[in-house]
mmCIF file of the protein (N, C-alpha, C, O) and its ligand, coordinates in Angstrom:
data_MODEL
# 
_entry.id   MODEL 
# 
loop_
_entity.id 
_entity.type 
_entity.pdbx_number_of_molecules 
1 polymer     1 
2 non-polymer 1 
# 
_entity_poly.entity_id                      1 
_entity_poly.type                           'polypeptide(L)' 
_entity_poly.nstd_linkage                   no 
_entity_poly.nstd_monomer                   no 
_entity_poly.pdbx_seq_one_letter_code       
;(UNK)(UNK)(UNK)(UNK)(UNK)(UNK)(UNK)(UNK)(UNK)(UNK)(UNK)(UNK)(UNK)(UNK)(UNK)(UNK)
(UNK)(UNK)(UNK)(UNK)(UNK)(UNK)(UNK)(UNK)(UNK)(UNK)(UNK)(UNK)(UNK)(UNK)(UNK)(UNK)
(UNK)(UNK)(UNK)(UNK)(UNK)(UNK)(UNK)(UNK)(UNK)(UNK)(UNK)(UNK)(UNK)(UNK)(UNK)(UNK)
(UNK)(UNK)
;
_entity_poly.pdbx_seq_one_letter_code_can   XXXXXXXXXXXXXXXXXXXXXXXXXXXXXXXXXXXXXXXXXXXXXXXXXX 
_entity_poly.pdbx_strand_id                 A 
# 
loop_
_entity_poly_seq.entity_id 
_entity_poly_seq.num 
_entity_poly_seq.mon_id 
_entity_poly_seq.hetero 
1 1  UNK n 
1 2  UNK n 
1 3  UNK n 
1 4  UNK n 
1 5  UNK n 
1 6  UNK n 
1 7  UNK n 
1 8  UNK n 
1 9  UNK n 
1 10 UNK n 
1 11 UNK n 
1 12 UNK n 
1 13 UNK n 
1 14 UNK n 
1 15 UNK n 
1 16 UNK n 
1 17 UNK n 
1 18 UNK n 
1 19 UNK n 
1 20 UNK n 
1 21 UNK n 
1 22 UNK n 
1 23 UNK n 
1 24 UNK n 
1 25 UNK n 
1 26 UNK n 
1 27 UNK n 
1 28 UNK n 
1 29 UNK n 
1 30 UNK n 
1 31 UNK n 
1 32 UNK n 
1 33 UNK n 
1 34 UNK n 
1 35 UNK n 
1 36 UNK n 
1 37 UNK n 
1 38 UNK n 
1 39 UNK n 
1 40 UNK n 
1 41 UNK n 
1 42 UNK n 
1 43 UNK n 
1 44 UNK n 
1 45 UNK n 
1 46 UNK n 
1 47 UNK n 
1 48 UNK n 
1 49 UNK n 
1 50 UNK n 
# 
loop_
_struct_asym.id 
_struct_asym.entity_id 
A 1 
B 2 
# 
loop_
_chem_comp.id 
_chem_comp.type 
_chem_comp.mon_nstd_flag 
UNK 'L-peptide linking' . 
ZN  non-polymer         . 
# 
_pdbx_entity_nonpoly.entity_id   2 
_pdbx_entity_nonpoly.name        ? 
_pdbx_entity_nonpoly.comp_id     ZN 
# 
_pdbx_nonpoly_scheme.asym_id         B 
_pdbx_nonpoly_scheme.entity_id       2 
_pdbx_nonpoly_scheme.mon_id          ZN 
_pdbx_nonpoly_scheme.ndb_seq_num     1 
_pdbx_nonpoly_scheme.pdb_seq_num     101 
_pdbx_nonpoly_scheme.auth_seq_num    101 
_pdbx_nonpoly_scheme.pdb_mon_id      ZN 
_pdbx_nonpoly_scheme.auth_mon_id     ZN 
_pdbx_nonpoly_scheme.pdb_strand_id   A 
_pdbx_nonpoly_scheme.pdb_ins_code    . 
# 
loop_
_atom_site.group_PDB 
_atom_site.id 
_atom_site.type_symbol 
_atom_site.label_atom_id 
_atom_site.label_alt_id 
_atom_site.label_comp_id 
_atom_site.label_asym_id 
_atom_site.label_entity_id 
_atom_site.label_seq_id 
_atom_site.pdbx_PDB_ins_code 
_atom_site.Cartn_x 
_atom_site.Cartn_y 
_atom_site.Cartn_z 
_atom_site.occupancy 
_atom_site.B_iso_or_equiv 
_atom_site.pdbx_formal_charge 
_atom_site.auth_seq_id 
_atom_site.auth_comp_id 
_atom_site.auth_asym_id 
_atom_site.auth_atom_id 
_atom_site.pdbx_PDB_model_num 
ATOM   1   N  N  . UNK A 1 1  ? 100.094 85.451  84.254  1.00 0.00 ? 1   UNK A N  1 
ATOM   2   C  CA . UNK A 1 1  ? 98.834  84.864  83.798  1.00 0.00 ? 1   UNK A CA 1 
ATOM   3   C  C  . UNK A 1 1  ? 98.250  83.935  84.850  1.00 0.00 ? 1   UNK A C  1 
ATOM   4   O  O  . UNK A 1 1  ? 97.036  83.763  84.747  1.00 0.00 ? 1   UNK A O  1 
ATOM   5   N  N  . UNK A 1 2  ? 98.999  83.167  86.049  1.00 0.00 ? 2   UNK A N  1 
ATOM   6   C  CA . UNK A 1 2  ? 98.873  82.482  86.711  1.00 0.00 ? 2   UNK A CA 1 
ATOM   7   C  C  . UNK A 1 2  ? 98.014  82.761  87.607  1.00 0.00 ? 2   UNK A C  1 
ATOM   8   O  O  . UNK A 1 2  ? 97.074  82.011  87.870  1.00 0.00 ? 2   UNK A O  1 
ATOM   9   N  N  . UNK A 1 3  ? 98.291  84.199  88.354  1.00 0.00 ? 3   UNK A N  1 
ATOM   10  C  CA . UNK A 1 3  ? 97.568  84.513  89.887  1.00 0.00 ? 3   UNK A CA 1 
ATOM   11  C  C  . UNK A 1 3  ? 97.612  85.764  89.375  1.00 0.00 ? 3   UNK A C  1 
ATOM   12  O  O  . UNK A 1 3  ? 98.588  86.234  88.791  1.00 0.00 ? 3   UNK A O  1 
ATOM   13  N  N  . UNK A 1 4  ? 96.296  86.477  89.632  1.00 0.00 ? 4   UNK A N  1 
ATOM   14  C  CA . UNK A 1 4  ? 96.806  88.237  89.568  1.00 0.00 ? 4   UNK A CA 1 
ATOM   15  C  C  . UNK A 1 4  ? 96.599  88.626  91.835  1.00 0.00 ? 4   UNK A C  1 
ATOM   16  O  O  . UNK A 1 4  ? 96.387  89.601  92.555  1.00 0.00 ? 4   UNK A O  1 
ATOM   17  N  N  . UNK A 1 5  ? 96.776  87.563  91.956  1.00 0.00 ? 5   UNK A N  1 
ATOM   18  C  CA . UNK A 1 5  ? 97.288  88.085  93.581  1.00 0.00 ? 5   UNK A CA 1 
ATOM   19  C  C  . UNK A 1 5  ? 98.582  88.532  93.530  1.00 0.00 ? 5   UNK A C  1 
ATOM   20  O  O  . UNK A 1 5  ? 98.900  89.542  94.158  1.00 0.00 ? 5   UNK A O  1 
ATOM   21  N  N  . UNK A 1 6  ? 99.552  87.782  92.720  1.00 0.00 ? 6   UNK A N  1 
ATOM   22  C  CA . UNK A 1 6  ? 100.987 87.737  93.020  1.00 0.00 ? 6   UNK A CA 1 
ATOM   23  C  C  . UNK A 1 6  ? 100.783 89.427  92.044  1.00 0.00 ? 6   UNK A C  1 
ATOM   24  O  O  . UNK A 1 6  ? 101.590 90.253  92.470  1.00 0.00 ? 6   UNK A O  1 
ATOM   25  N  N  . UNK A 1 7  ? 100.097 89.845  91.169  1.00 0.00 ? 7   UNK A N  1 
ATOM   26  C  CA . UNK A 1 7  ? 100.897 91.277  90.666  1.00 0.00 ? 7   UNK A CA 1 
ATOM   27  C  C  . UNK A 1 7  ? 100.198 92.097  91.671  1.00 0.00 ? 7   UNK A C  1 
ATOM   28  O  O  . UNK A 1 7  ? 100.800 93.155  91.851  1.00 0.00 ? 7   UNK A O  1 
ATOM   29  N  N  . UNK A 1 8  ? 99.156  91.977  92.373  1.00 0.00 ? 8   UNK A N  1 
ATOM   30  C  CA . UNK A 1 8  ? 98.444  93.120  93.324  1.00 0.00 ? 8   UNK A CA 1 
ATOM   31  C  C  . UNK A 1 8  ? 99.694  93.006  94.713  1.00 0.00 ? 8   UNK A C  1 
ATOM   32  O  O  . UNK A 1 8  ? 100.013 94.079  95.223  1.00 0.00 ? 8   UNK A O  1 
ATOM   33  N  N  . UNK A 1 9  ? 100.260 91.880  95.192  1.00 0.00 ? 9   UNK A N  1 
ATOM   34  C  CA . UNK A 1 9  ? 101.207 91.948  95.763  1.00 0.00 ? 9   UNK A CA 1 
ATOM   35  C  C  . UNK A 1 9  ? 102.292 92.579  96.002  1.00 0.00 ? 9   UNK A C  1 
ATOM   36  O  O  . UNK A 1 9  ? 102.638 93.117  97.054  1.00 0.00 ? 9   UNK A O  1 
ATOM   37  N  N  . UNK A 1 10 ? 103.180 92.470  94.385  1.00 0.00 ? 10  UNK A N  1 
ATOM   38  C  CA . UNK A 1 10 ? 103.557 93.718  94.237  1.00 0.00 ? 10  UNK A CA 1 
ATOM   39  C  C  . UNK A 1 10 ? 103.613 95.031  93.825  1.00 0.00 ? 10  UNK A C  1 
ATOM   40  O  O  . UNK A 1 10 ? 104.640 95.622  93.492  1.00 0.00 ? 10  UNK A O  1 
ATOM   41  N  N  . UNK A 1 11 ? 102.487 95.482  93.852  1.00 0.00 ? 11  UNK A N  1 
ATOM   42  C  CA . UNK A 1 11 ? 101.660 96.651  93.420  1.00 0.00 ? 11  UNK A CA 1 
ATOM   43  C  C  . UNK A 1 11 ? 102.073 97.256  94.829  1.00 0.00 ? 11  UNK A C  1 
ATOM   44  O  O  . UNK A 1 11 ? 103.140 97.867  94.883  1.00 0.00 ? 11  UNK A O  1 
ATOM   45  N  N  . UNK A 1 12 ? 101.290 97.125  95.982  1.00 0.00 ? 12  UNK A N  1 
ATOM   46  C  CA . UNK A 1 12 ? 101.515 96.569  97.019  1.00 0.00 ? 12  UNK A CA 1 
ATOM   47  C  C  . UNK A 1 12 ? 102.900 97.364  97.885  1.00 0.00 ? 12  UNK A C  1 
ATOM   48  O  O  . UNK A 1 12 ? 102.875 98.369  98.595  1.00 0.00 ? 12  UNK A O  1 
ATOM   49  N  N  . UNK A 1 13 ? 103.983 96.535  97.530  1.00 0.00 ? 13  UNK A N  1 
ATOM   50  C  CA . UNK A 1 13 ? 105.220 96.520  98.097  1.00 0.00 ? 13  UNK A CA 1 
ATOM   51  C  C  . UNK A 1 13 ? 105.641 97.571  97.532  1.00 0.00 ? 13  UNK A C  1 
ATOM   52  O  O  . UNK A 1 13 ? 106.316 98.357  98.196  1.00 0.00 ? 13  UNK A O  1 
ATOM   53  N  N  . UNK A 1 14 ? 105.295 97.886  95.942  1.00 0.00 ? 14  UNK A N  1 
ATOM   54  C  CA . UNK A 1 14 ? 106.556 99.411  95.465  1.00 0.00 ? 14  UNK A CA 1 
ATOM   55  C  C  . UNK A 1 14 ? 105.512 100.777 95.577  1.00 0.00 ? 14  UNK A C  1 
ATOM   56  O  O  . UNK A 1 14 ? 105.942 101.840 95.130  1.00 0.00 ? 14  UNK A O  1 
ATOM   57  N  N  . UNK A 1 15 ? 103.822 100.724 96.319  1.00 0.00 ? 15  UNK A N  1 
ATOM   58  C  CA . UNK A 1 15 ? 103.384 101.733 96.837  1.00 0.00 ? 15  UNK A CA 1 
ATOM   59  C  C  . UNK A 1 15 ? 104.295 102.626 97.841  1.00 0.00 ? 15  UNK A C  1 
ATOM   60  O  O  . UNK A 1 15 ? 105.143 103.473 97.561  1.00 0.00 ? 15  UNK A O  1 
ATOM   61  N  N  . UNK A 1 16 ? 103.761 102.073 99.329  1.00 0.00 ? 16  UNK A N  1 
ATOM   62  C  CA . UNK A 1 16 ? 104.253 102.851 100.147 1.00 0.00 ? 16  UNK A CA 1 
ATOM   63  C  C  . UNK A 1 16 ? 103.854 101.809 101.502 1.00 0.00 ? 16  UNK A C  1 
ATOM   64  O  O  . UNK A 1 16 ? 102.894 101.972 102.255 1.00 0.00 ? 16  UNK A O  1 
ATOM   65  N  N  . UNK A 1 17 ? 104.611 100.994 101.553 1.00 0.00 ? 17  UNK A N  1 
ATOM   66  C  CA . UNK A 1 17 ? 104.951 99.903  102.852 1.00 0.00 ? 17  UNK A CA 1 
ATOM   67  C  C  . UNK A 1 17 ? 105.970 100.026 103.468 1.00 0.00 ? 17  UNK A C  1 
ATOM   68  O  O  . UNK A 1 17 ? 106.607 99.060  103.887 1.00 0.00 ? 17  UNK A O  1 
ATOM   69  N  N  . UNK A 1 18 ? 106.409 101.598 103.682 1.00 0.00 ? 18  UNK A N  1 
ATOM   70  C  CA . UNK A 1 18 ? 107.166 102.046 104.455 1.00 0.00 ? 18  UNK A CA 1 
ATOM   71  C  C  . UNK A 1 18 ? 106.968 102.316 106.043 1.00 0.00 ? 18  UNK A C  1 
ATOM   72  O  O  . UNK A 1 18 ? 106.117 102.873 106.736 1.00 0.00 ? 18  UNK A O  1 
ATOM   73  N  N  . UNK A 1 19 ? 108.330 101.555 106.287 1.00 0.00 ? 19  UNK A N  1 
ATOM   74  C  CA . UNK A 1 19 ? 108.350 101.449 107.947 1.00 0.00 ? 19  UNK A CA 1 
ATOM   75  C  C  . UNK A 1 19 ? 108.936 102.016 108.618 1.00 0.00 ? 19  UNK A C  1 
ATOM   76  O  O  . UNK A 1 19 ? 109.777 102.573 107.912 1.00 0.00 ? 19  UNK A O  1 
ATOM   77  N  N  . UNK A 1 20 ? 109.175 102.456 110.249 1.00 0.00 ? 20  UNK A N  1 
ATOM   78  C  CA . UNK A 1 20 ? 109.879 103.476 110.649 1.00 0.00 ? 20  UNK A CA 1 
ATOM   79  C  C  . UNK A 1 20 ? 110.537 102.078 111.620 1.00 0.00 ? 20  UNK A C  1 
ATOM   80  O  O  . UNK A 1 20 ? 109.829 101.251 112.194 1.00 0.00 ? 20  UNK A O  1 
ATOM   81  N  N  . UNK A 1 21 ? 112.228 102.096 111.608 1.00 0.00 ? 21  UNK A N  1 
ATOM   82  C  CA . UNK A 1 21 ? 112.825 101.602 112.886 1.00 0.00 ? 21  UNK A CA 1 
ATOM   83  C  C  . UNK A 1 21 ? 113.707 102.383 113.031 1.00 0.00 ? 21  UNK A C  1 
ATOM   84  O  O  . UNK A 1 21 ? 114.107 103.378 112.425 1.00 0.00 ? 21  UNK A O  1 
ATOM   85  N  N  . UNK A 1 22 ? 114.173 101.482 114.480 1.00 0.00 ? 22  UNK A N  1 
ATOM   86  C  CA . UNK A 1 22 ? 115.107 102.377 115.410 1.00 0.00 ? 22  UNK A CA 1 
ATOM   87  C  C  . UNK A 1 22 ? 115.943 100.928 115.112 1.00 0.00 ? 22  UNK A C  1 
ATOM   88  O  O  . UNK A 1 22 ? 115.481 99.896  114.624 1.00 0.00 ? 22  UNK A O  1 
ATOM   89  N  N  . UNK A 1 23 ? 117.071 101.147 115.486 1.00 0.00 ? 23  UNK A N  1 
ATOM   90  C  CA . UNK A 1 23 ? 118.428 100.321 115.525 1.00 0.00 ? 23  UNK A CA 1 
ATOM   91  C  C  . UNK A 1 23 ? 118.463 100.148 117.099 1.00 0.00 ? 23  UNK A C  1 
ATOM   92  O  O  . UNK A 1 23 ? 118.188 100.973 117.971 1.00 0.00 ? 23  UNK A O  1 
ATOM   93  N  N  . UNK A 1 24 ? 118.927 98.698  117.219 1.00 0.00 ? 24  UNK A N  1 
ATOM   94  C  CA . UNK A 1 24 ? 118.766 98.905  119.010 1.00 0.00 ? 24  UNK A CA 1 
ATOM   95  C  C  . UNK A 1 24 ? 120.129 98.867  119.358 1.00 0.00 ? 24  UNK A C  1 
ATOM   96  O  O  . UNK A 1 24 ? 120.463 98.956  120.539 1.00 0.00 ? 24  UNK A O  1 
ATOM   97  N  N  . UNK A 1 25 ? 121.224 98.704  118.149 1.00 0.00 ? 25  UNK A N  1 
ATOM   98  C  CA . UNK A 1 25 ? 122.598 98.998  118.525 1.00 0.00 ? 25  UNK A CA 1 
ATOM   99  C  C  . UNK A 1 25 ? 123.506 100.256 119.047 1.00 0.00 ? 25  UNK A C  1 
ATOM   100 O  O  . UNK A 1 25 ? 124.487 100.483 119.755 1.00 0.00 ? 25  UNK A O  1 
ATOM   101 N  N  . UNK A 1 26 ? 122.265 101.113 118.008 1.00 0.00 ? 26  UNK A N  1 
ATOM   102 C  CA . UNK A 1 26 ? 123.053 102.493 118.181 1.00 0.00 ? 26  UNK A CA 1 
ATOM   103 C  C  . UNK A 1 26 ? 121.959 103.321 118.595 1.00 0.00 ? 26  UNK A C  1 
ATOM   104 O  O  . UNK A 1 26 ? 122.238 104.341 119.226 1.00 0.00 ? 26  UNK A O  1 
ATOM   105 N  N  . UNK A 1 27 ? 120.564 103.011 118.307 1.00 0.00 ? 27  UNK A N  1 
ATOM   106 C  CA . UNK A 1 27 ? 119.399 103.966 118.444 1.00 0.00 ? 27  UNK A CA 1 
ATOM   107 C  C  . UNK A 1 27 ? 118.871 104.742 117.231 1.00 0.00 ? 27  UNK A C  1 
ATOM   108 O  O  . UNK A 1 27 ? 117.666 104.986 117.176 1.00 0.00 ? 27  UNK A O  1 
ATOM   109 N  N  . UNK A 1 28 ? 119.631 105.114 116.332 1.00 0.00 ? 28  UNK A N  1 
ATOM   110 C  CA . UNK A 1 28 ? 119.676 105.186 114.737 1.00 0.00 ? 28  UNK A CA 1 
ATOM   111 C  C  . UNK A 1 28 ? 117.954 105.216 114.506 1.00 0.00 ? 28  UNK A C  1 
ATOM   112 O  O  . UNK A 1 28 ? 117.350 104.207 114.870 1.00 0.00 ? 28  UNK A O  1 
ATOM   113 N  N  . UNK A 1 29 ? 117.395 106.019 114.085 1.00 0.00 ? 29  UNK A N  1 
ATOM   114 C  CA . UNK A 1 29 ? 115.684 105.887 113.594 1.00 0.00 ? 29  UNK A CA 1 
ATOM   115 C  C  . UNK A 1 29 ? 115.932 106.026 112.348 1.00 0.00 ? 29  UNK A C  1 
ATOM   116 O  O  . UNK A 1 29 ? 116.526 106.968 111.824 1.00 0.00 ? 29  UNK A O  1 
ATOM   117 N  N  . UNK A 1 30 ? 115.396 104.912 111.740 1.00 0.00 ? 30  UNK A N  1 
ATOM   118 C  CA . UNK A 1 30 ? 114.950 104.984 109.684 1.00 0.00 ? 30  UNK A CA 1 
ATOM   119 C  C  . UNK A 1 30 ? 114.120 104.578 109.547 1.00 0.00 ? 30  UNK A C  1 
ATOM   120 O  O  . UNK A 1 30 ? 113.433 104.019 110.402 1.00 0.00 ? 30  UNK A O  1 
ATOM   121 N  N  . UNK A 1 31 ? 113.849 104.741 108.222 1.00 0.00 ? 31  UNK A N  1 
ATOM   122 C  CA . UNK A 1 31 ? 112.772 104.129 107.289 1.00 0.00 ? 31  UNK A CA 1 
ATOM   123 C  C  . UNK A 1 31 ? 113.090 103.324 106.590 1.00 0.00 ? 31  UNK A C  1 
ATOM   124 O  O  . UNK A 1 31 ? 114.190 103.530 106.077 1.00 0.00 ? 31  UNK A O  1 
ATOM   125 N  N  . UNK A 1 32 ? 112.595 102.421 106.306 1.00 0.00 ? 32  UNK A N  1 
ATOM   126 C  CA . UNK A 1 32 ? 112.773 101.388 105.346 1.00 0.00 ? 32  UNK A CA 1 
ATOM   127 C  C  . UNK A 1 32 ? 111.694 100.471 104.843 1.00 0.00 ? 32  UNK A C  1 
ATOM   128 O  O  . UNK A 1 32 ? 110.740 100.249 105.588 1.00 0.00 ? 32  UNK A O  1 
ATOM   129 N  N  . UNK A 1 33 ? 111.741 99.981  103.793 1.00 0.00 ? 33  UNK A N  1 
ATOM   130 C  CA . UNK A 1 33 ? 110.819 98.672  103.241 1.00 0.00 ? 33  UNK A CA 1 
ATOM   131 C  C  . UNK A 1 33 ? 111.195 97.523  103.741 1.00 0.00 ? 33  UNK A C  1 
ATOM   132 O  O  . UNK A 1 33 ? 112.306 97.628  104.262 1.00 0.00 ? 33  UNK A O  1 
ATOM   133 N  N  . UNK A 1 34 ? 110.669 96.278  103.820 1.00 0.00 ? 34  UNK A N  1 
ATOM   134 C  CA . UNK A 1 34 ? 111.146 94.985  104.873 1.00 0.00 ? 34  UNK A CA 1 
ATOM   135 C  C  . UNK A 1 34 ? 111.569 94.887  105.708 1.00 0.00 ? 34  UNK A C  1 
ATOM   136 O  O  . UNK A 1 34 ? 111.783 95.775  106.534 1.00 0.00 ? 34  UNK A O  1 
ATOM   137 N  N  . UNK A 1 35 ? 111.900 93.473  105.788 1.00 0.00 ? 35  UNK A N  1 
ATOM   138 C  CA . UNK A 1 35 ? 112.355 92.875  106.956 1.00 0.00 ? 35  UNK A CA 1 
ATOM   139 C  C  . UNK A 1 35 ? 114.406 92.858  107.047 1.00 0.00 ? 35  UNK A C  1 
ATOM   140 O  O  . UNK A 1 35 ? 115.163 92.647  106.100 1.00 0.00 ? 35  UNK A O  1 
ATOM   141 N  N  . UNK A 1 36 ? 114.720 93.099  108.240 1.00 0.00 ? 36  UNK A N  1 
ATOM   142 C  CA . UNK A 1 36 ? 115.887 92.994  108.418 1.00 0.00 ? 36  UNK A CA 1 
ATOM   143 C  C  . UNK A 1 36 ? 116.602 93.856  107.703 1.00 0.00 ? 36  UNK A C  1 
ATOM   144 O  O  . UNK A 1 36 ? 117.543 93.595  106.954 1.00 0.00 ? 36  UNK A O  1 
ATOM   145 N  N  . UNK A 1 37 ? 116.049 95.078  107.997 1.00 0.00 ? 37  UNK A N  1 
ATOM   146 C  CA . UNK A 1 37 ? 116.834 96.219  107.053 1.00 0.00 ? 37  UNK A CA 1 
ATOM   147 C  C  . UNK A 1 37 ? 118.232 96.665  108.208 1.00 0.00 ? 37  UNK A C  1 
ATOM   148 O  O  . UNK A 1 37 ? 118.232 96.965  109.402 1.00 0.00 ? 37  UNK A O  1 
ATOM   149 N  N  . UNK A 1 38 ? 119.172 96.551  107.336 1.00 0.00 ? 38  UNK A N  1 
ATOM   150 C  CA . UNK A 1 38 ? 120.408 97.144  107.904 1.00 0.00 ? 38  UNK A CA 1 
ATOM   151 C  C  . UNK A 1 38 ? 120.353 98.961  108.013 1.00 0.00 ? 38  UNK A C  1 
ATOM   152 O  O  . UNK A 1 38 ? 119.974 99.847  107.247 1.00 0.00 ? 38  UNK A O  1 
ATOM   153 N  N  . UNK A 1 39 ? 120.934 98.927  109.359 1.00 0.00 ? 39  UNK A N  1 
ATOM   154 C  CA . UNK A 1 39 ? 121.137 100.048 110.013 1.00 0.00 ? 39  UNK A CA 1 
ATOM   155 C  C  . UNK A 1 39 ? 121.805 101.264 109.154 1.00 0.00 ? 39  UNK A C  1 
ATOM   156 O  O  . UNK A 1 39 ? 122.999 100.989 109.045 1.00 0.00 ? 39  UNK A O  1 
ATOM   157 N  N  . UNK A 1 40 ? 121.627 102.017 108.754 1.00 0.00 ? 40  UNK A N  1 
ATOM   158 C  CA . UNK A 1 40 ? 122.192 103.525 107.785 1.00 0.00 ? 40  UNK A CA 1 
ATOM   159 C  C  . UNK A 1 40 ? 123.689 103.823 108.337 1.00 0.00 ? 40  UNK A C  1 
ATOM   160 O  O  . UNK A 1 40 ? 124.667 103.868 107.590 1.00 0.00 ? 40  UNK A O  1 
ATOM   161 N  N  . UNK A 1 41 ? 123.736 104.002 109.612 1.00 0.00 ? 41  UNK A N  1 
ATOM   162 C  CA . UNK A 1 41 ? 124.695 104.575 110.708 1.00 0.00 ? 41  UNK A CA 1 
ATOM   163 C  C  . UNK A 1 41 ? 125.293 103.565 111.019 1.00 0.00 ? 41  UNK A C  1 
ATOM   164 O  O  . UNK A 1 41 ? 126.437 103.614 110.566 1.00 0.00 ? 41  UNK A O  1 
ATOM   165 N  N  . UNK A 1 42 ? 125.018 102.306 111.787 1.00 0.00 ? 42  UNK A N  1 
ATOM   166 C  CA . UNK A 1 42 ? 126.116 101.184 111.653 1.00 0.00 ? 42  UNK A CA 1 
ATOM   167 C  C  . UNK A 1 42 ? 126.303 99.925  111.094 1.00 0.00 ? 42  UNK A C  1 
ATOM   168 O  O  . UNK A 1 42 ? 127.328 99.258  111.241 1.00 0.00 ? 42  UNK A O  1 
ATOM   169 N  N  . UNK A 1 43 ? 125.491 99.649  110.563 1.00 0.00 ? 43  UNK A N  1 
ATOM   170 C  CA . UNK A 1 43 ? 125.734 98.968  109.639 1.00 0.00 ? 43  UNK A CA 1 
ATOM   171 C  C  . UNK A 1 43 ? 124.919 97.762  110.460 1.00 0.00 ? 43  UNK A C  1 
ATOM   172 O  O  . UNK A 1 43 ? 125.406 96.654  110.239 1.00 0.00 ? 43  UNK A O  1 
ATOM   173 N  N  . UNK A 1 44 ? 123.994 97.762  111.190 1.00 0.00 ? 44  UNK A N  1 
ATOM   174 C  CA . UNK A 1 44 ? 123.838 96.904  112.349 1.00 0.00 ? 44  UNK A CA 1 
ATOM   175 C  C  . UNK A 1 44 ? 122.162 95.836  111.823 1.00 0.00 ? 44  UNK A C  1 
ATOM   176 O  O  . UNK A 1 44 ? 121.111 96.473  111.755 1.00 0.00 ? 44  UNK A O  1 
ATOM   177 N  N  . UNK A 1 45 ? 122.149 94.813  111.614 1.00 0.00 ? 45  UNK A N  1 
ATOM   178 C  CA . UNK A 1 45 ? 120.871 94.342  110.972 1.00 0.00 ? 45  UNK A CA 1 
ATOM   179 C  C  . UNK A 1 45 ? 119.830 94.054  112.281 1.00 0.00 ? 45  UNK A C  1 
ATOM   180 O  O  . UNK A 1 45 ? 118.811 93.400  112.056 1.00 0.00 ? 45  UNK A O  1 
ATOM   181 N  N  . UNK A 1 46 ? 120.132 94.607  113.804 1.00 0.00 ? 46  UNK A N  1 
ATOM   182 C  CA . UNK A 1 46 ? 119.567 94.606  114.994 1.00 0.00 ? 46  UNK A CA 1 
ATOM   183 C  C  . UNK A 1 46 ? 118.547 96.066  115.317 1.00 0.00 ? 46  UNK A C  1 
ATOM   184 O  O  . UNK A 1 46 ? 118.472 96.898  116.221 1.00 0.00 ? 46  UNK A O  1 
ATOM   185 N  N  . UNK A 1 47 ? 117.719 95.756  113.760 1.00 0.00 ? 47  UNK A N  1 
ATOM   186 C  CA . UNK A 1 47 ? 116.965 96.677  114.173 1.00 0.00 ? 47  UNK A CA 1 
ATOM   187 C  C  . UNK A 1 47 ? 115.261 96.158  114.149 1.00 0.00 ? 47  UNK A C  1 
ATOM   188 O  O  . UNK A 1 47 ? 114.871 95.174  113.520 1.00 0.00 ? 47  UNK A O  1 
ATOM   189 N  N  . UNK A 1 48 ? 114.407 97.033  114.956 1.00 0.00 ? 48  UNK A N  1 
ATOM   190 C  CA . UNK A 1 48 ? 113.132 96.786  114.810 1.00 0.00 ? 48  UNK A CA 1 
ATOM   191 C  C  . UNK A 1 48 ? 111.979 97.616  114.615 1.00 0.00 ? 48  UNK A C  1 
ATOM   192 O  O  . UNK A 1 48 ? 112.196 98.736  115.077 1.00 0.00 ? 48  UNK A O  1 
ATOM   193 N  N  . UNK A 1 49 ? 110.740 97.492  114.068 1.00 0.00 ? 49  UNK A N  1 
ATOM   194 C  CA . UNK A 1 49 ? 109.627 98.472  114.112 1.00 0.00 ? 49  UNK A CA 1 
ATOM   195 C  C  . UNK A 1 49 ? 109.367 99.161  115.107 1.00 0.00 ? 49  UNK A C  1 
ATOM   196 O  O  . UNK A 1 49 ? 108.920 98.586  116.100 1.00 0.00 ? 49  UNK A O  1 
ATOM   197 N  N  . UNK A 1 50 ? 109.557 100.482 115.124 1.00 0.00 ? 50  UNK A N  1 
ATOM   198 C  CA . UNK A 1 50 ? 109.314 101.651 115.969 1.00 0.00 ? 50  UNK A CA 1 
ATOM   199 C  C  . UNK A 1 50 ? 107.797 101.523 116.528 1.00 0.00 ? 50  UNK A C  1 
ATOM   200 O  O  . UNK A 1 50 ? 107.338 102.390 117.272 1.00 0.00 ? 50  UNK A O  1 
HETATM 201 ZN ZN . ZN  B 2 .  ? 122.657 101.381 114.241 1.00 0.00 2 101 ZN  A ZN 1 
# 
């Protein structure tokens, strides 16, 4: 009832704010939602936007 920013926000986030990184540990390319997504293949949180 407060803000309808905060529900368009996450309207938002469970669309499609899908990102492509690479892992710079292993090289590993994924997708993922946010920040500091751990690596699929090693488990490595040293990854960044492609
Ligand atoms: Zn990796």
């Amino acid at each position: 009832m407060c803000s309808v920013g905060d529900m368009f926000d996450i309207d938002i986030s469970g669309e499609a704010k899908v990102n492509e990184y690479i892992c710079r540990d292993c090289g590993k390319e994924f997708k993922g939602i946010g920040k500091n997504l751990r690596c699929p293949a090693c488990h490595s949180m040293n990854s960044e936007v492609k």
